[in-house]
TIMI-2910 file (N, C-alpha, C, CB; in pm, 1 decimal, decimal comma, always signed):
<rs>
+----------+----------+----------+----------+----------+----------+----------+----------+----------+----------+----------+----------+------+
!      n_x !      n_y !      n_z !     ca_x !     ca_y !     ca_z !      c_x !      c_y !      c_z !     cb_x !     cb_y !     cb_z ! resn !
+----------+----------+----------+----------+----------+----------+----------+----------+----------+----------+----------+----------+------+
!  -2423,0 !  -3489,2 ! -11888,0 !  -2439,1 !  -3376,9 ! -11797,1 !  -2429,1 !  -3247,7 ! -11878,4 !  -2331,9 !  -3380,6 ! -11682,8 !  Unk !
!  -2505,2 !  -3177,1 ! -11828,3 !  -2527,4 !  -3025,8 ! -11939,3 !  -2405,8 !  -2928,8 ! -11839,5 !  -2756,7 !  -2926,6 ! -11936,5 !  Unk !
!  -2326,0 !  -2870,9 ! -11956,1 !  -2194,6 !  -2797,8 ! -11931,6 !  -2277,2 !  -2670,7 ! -11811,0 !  -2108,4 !  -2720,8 ! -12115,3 !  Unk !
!  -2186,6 !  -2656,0 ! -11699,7 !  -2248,4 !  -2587,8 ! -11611,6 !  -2184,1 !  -2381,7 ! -11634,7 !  -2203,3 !  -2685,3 ! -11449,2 !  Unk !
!  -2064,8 !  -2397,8 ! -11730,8 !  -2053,8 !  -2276,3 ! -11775,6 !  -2104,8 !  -2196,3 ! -11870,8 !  -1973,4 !  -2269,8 ! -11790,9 !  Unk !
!  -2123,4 !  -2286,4 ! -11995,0 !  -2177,2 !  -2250,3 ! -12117,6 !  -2364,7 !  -2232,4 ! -12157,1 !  -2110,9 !  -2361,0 ! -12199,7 !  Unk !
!  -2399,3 !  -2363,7 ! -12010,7 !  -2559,3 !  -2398,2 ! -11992,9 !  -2611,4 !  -2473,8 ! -12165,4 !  -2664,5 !  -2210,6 ! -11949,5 !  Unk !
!  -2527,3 !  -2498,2 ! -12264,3 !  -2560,5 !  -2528,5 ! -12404,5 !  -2480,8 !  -2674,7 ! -12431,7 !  -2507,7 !  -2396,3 ! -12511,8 !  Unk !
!  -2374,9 !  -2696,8 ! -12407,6 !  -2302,4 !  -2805,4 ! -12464,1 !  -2317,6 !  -2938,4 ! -12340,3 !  -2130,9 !  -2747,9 ! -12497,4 !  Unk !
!  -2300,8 !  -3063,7 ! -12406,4 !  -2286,6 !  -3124,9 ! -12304,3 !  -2189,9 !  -3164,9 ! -12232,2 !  -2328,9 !  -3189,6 ! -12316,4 !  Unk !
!  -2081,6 !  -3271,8 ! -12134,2 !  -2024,9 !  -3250,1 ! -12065,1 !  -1940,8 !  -3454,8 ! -12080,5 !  -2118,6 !  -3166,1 ! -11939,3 !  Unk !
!  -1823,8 !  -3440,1 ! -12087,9 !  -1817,3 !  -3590,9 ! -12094,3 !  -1702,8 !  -3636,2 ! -11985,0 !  -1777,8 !  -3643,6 ! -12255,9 !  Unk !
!  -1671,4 !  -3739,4 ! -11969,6 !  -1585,2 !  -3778,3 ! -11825,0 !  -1467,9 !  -3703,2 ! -11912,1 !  -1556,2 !  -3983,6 ! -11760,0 !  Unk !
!  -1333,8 !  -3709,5 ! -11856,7 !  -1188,3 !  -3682,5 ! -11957,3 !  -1104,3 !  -3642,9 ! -11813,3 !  -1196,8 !  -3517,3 ! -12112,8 !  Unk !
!  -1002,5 !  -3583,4 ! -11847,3 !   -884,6 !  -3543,0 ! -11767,9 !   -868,4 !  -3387,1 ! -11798,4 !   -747,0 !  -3632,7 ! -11809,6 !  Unk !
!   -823,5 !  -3330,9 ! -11677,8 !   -756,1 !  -3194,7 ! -11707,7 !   -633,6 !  -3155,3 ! -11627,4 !   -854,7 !  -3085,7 ! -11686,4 !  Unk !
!   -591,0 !  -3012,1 ! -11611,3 !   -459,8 !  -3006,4 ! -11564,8 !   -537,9 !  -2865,9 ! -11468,7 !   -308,2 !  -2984,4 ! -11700,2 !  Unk !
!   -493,9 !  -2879,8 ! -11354,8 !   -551,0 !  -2777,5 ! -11250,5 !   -408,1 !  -2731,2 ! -11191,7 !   -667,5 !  -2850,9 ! -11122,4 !  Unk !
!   -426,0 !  -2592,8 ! -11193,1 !   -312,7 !  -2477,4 ! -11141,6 !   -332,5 !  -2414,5 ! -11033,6 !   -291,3 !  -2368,7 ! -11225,5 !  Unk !
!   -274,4 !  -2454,7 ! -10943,2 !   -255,5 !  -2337,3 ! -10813,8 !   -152,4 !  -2242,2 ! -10789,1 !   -245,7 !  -2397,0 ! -10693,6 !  Unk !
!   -203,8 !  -2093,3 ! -10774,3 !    -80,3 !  -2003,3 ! -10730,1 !   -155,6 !  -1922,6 ! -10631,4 !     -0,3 !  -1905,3 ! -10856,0 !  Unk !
!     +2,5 !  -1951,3 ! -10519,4 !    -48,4 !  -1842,3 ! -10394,8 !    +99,7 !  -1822,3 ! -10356,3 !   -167,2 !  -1910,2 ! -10244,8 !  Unk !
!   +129,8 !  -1685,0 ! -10353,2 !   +250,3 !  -1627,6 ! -10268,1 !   +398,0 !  -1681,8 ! -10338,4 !   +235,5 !  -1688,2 ! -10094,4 !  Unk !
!   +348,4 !  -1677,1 ! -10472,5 !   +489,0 !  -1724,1 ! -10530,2 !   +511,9 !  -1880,5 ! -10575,1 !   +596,7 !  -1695,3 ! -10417,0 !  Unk !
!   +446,2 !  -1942,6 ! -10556,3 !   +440,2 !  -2059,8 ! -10542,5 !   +355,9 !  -2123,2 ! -10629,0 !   +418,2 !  -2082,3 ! -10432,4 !  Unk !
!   +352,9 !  -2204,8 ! -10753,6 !   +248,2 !  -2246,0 ! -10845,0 !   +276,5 !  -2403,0 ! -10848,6 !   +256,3 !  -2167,3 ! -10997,4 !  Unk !
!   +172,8 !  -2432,9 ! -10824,0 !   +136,8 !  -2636,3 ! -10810,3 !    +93,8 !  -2659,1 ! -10904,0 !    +26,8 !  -2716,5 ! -10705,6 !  Unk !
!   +122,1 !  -2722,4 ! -11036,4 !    +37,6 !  -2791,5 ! -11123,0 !    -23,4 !  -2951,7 ! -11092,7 !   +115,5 !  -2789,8 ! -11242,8 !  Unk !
!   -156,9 !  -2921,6 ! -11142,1 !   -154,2 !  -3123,9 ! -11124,9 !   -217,2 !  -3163,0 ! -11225,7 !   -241,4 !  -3212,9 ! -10985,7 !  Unk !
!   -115,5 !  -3275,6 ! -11323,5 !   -226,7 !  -3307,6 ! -11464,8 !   -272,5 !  -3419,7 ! -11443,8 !   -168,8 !  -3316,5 ! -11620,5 !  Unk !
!   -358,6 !  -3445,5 ! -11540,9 !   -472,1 !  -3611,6 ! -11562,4 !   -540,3 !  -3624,4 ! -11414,5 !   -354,9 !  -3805,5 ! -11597,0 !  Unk !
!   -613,3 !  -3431,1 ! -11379,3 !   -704,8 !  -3460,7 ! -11282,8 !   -849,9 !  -3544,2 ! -11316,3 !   -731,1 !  -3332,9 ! -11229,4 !  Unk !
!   -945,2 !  -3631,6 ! -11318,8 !  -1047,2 !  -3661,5 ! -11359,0 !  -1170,8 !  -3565,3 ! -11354,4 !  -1060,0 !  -3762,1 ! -11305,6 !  Unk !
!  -1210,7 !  -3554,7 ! -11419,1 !  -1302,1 !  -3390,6 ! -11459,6 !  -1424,5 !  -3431,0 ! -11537,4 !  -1203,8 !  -3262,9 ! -11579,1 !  Unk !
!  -1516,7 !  -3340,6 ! -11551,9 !  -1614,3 !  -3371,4 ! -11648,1 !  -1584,3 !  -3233,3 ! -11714,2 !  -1775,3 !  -3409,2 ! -11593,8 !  Unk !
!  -1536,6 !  -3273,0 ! -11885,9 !  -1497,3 !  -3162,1 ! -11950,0 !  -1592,5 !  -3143,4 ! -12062,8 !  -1357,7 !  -3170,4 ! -11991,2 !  Unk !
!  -1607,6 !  -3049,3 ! -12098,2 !  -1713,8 !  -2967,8 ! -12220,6 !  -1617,6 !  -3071,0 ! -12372,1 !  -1680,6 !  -2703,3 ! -12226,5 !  Unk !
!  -1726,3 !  -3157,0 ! -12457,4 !  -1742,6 !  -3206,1 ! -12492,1 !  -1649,3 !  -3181,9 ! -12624,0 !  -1844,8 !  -3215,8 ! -12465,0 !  Unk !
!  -1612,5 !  -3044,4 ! -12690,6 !  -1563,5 !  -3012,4 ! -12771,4 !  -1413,8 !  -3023,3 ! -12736,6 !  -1617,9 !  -2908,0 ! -12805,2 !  Unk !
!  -1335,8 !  -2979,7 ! -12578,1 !  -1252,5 !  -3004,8 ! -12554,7 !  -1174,8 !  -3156,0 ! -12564,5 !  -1269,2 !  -2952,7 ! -12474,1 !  Unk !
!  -1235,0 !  -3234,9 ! -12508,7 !  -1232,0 !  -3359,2 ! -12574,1 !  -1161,2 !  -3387,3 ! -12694,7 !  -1345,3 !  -3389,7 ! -12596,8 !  Unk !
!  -1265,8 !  -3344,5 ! -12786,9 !  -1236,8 !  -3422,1 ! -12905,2 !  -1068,1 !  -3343,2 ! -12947,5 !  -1385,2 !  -3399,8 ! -13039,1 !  Unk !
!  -1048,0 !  -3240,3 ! -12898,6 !   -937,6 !  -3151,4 ! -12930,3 !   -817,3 !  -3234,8 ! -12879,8 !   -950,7 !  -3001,1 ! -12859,6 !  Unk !
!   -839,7 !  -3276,2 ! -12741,4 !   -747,9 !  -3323,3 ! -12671,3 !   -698,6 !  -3512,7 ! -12767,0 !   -826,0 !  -3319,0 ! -12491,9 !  Unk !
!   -799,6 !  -3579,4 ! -12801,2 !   -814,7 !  -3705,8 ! -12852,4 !   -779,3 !  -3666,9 ! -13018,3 !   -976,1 !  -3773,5 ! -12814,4 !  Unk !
+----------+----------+----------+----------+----------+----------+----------+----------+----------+----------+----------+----------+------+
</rs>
């Protein structure tokens, strides 16, 4: 899948960590399933 921010790199399955803040209050959630930009990856591995 072609990276939908960059429009150049491609895109591979992996995990990420998504942050919510509203009103004081911040939710983390890690090893969401994601399709992450390809370079991140290899950083993370």
């Amino acid at each position: 899948m072609k990276c939908v921010i960059c429009k150049n790199g491609a895109t591979k399955e992996g995990r990420t960590t998504v942050t919510f803040d509203r009103d004081g209050l911040t939710l983390v959630v890690k090893d969401v399933p994601a399709q992450v930009s390809a370079p991140i990856v290899a950083k993370i591995m």
